[in-house]
N, C-alpha and C positions, 0 to 999 in steps of 0.2 A: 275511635277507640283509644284510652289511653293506656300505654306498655309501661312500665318499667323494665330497665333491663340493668342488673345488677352484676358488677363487673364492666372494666372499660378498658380491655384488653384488644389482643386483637379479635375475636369470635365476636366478643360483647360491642366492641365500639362497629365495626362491621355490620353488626346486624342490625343496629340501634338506629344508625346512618342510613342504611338501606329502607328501613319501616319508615321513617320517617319521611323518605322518597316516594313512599305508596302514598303517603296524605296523614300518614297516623301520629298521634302524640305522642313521643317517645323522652321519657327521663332515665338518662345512665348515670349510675350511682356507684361512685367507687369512695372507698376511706382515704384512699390516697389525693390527699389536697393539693398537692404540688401538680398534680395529674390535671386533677377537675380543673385546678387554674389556667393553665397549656388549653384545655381545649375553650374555655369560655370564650377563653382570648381568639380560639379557630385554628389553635396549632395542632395538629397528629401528635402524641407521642410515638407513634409506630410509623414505618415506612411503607407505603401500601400504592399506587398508582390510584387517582384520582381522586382517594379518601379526605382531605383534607379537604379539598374543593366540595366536594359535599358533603361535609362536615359543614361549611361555610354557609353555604347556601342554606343548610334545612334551619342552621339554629338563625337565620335572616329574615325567615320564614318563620320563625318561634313556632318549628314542630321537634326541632330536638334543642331538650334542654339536659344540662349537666349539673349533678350535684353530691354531696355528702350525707345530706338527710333524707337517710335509710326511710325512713317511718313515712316520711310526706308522700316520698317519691310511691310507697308500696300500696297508702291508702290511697290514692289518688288512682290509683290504676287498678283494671280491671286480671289482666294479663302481668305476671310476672316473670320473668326470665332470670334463669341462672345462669351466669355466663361465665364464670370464675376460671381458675389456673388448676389443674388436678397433676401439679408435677410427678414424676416419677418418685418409690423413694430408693432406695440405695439397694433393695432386693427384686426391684423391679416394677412393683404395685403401685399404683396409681395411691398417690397422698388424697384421701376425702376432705380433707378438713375446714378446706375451706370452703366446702358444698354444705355440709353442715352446720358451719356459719350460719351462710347466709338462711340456711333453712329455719334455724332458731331467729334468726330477724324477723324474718316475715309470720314465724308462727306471733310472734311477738307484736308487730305492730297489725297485724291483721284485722281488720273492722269492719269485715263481710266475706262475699262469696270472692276468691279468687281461683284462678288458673295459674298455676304452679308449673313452668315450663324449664326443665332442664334442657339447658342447648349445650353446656359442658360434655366433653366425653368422660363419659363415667361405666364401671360395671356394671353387667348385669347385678340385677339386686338393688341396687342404689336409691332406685323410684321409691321401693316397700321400703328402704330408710327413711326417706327426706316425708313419705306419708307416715310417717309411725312419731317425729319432729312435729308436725306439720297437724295430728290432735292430738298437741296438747297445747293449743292459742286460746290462749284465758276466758274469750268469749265462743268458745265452742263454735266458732264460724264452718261453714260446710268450704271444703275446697277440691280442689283437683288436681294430679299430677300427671303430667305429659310428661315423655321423653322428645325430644326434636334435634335429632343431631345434627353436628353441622358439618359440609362436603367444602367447603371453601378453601383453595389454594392460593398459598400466599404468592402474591406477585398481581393473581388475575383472580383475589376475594371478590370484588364486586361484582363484576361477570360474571362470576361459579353464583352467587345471591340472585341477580334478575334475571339469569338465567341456566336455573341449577336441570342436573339431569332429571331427578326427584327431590319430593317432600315428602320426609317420614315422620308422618307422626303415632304416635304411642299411648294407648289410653283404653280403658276398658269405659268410659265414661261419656255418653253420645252428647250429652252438653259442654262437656268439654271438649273434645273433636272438631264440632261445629263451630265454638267460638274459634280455636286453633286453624281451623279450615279460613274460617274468617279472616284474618291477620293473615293468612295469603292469599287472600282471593284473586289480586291483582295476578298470581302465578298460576291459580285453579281456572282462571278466565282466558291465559295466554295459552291453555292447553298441558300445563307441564304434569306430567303423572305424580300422582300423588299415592301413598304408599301406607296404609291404616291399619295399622298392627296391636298386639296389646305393649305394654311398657318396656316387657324384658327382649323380646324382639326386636324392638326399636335400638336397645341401647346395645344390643348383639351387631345389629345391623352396622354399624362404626365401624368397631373392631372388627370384623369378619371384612369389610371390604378395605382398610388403610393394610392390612395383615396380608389379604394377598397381591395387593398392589405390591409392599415390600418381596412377596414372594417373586412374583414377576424381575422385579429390578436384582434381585439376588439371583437367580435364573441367568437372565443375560449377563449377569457380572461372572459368573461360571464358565459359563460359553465364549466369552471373551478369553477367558484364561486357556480354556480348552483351545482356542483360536491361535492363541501367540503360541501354542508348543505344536501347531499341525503346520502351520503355515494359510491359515483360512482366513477370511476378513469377515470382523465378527459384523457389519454394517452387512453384508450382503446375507451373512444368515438371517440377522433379527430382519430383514426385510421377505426374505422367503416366507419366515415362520408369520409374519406379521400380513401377509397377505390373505390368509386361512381366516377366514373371520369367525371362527371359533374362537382365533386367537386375541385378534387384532394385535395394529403395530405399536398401542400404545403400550407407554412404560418399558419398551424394547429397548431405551440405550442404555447402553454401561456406561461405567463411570467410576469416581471413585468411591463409592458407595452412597447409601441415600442419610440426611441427617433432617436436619428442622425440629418445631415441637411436635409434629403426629408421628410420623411413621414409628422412631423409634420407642416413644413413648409407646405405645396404641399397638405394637408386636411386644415389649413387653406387658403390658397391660392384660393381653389375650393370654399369654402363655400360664401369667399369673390368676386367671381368671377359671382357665381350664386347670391349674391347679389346686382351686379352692371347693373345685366338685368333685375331685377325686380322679381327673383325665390329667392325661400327660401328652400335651398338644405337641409331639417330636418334629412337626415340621415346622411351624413358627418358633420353636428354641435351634433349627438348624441356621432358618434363617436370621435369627443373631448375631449366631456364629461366623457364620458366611460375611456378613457387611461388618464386621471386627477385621475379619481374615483380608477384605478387600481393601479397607481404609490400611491397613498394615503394609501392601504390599507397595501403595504408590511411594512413597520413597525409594522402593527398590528400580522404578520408574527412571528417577533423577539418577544414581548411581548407573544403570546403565548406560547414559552417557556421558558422567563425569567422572566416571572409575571414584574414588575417596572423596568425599567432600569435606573432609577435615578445609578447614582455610577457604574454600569455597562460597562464590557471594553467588545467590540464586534468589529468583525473583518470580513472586510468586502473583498472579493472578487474577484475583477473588478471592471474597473471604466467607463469604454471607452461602451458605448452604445451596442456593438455586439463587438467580436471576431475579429483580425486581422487590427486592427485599433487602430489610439491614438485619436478619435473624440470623445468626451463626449460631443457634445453637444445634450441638452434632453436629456440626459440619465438619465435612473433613480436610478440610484446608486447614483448621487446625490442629486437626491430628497430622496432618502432614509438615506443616511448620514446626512443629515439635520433634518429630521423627529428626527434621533436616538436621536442627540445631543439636540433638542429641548425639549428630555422626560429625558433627564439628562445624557446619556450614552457618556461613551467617545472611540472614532472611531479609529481605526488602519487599513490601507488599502492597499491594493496590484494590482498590475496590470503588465501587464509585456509590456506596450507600454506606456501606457497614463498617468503615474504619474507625468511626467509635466506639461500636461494641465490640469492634476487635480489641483495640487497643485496653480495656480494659479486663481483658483476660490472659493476651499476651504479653509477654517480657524480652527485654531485646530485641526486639524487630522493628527496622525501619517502616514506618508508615509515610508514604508520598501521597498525592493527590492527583497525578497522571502516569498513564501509561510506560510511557519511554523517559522519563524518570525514572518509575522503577525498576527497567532495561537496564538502563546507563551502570558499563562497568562488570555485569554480570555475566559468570561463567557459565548460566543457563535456567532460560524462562518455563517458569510453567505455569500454561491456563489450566485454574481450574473450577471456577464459575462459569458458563456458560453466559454471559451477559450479550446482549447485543454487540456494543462496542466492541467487541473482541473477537468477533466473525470475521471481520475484513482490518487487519491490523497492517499496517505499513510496515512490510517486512525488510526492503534495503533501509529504512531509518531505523528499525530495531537492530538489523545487522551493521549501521555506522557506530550505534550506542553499545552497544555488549562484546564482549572480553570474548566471546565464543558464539559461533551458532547452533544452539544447544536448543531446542523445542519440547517441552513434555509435553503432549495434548492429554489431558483429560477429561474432555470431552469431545474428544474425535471430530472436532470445528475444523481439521485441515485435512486434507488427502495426502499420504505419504507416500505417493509417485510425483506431485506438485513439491512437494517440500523437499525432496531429494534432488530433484532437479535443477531446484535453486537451490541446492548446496549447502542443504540443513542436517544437522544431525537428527534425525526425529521418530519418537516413538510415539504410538497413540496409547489406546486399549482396543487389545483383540486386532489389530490391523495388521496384517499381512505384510 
């Protein structure tokens, strides 16, 4: 079968890679030429664990090819994917524009039957847009429109693809379905439940589950707060609570709030979505509120153990929103570097993927490339990426290199009866 997948971001390159691991034809088609040339060549534009290597492999195997021409890439294939960027815009709502782009492309070069597969997260609604696009293609071709959202986390995308919890797909159209069903079959064969709704279900489906994920993470970011005014350890609650398999323990840790491009996008998305039918979603707009209120507070974090940080050198980290990725955006490591530098302190920072997208959104901060470099000199460290490397950190050589033993955990990586012991000052979240 041959795909196109339109968009070469991370959903689109991701999924393009992965189809093309099943055995199937796959053309990713972006405008951006600088882009298509990085990957010809077998380079990621994005950070992702093991994507480039099979990015390598499939197009060595000429099943994944990359290009700019829209029209060849669309007619040549049977299956179309939209895989585009639906940024936020500045009131909350998901930007379309560039789903309808591409939908006028493909009405455009269209020169038979295709399957029209939106993998973007998009509104409810969106499908009966891009079909309403999608006749008026100059040769009256018959086509189809699917919803097929995507569940992939950055850090472990390829994992959450070969082997995702479900496939939902979206279609009131049994020939459509079935080819769709087809382009996963290798997943329909491994047993994986698959999920056949009509359109607006499908694209419900997204939002309603990245919406209460954030509600979970904003839950325990509460209880933690609830935690440091009782004297309770919020790790022993969320493991109570997380035993209850109503509940389960995932998404149970705090922290300093959640960022990346879903959650916050895809919680505003929903709220703005519920307000375009006339409902007023109050607990997905609390929990906005809530991860604002919690990304606010970790600086107050660092101030509890350096009283003023006017003059203050503090070293921070991670940058990159979670582990295994260079994506900062939302993340709160830079609302907290901001925070620092606002109360006078000056920022030294580490990351071992994302210090170039850092660095071109921040000003004045030192960027290093190790650990106890970024140490060296400073009145107090704070993790707050969760990365590997920062699980087991060599505490008497950070305590030979720093001005102070000064610890913020922001991801609750250390025990604060261990840290006290060796003669650290140390605050986590919610830790007793």
């Amino acid at each position: 079968m041959n795909i196109c997948m339109v968009g070469t971001g991370y959903v689109g390159l991701v999924t393009g890679a992965c189809l093309s691991d099943f055995g199937m034809d796959v053309t990713c088609v972006d405008k951006d030429e600088a882009k298509i040339a990085m990957l010809k060549k077998g380079v990621s534009p994005i950070y992702e664990p093991g994507l480039e290597e099979l990015i390598h492999k499939n197009a060595q195997a000429k099943r994944l090819h990359f290009s700019t021409d829209v029209k060849e890439a669309v007619q040549r294939a049977l299956v179309v994917f939209i895989a585009v960027g639906t940024p936020p815009r500045e009131d909350g709502s998901p930007d379309l524009s560039f789903i309808f782009q591409v939908a006028e492309a493909i009405a455009e070069h269209m020169d038979g039957y295709k399957v029209v597969v939106t993998k973007s997260t998009v509104p409810t609604g969106t499908g009966a847009q891009i079909e309403e696009i999608l006749r008026k293609n100059p040769g009256g071709h018959k086509f189809s429109v699917v919803s097929n959202p995507e569940f992939l986390r950055e850090g472990s995308a390829i994992e959450d693809f070969m082997r995702p919890d479900r496939v939902v797909i979206g279609s009131r159209d049994a020939e459509a379905i079935a080819i769709t069903k087809d382009v996963y079959s290798p997943l329909w064969t491994a047993g994986v439940p698959f999920v056949v709704t009509d359109v607006e279900s499908a694209e419900l489906i997204k939002y309603a589950s990245n919406g209460f994920l954030a509600l979970k993470i904003s839950f325990i970011n509460e209880i933690a707060a609830m935690c440091e005014r009782m004297g309770a350890d919020v790790k022993d609650v969320a493991r109570g609570m997380g035993l209850d398999k109503r509940i389960s323990p995932h998404f149970l840790l705090p922290g300093p709030g959640y960022g990346g491009s879903c959650f916050p996008k895809d919680v505003s998305g929903v709220v703005d979505v519920a307000r375009k039918v006339g409902y007023r979603f109050e607990i997905m707009e609390t929990v906005l509120k809530v991860n604002e209120d919690v990304k606010a507070r970790m600086v107050e974090k660092v101030v509890q153990l350096t009283g003023d940080l006017a003059g203050k050198k503090v070293a921070v980290l991670g940058l990159a929103f979670k582990p295994d990725t260079d994506d900062i955006r939302e993340s709160s490591s830079l609302k907290l570097i901001r925070d620092l530098q606002a109360r006078g302190a000056s920022v030294v920072a580490y990351d071992p993927a994302a210090v170039e997208n850092a660095s071109a959104v921040l000003s004045d901060v030192t960027f290093v490339d190790d650990v106890y470099a970024c140490a060296e000199g400073a009145d107090a460290l704070v993790l707050a990426t969760d990365w590997n490397q920062f699980r087991k950190l060599d505490l008497p050589r950070l305590e030979a290199t720093m001005k102070a033993k000064r610890f913020v955990d922001l991801r609750n990586l250390y025990e604060p009866k261990e840290m006290k012991r060796l003669g650290w000052s140390y605050v986590g979240i919610g830790r007793s």
